[in-house]
N, C-alpha and C positions, 0 to 999 in steps of 0.2 A: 801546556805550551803548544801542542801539535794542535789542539782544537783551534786556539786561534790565531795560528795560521791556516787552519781550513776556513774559519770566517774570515780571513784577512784575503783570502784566494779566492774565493767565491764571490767575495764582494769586485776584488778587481776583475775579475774574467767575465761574472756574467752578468748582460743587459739587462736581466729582469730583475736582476735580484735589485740591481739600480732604483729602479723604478719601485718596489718593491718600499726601498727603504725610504726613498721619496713622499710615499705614501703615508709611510709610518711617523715623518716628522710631521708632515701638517695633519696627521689623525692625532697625535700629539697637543701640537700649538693647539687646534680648535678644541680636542678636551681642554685645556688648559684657559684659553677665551670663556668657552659657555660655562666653567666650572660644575666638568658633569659629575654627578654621583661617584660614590667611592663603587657601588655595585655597577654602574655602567663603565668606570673605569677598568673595571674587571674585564668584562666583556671586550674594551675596545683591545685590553692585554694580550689577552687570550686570542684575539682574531690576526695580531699584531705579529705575535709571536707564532701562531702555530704555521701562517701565512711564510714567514721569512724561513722557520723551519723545516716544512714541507718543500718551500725550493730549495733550500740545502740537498735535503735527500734524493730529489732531482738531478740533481746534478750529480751527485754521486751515483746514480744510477747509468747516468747517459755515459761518466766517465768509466764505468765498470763495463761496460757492454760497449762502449769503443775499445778499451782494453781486450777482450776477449776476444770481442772477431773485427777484423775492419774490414769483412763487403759485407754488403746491402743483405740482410738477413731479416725475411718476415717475423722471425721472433723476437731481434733482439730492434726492429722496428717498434712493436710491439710493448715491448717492458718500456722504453722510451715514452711511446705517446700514452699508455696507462700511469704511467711515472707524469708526465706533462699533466694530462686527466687528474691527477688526484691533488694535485697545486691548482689547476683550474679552479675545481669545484670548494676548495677552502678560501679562495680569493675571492670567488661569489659570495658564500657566508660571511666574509666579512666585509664586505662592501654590502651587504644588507644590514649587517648589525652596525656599522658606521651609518646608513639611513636610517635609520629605527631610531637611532640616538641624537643625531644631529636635524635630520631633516622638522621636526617642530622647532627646534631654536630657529631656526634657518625660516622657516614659516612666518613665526613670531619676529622677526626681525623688519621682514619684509612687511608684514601687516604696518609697523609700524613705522615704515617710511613711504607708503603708498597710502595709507588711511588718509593721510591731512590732505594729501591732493585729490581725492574724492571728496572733499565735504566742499 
């Protein structure tokens, strides 16, 4: 019960997580359109999930360390933007393995509405 009220909390408090899940519907819909692979669905899961749960923990972090000190402390700056850094960097990987997977359907689509107007 207390867990989701932390996803229930997270979701309404923070803007990225917003965006976040925005993401994860239309990575969604387009698996769902191009009918990717059960093995790419894996992948798009995995980048889906570990992406929204890495902000989770982010935020738990930023609220643990507002809790403990509230002035301007270069360390607890620190676990912050290292905390920030480590949702960066999984938001990249999967915004690359969303390219990996989508961008030839996305290719393929385009070939085939540009082709006939080149001939």
């Amino acid at each position: 019960m207390f867990a989701f009220q932390g996803i229930k909390g997270v979701v309404k408090s923070e803007r990225n997580m917003k965006i976040h899940l925005a993401a994860a519907c239309a990575v969604l819909f387009f698996g769902w359109y191009f009918s990717v692979s059960r093995l790419e669905w894996l992948f798009l899961l995995v980048a889906i999930s570990g992406t929204i749960t890495l902000e989770m923990v982010n935020s738990a972090i930023e609220r643990t360390v507002d809790l403990i000190t509230g002035d301007i402390h270069p360390l607890a700056k620190q676990a912050k933007d290292i905390a920030a850094g480590a949702v960066l960097v999984y938001a990249v990987f999967s915004v690359l393995t969303g390219l990996i997977i989508f961008l030839p359907r996305l290719f393929g689509i385009m070939y085939y509405v540009i082709s006939p107007l080149l001939r």
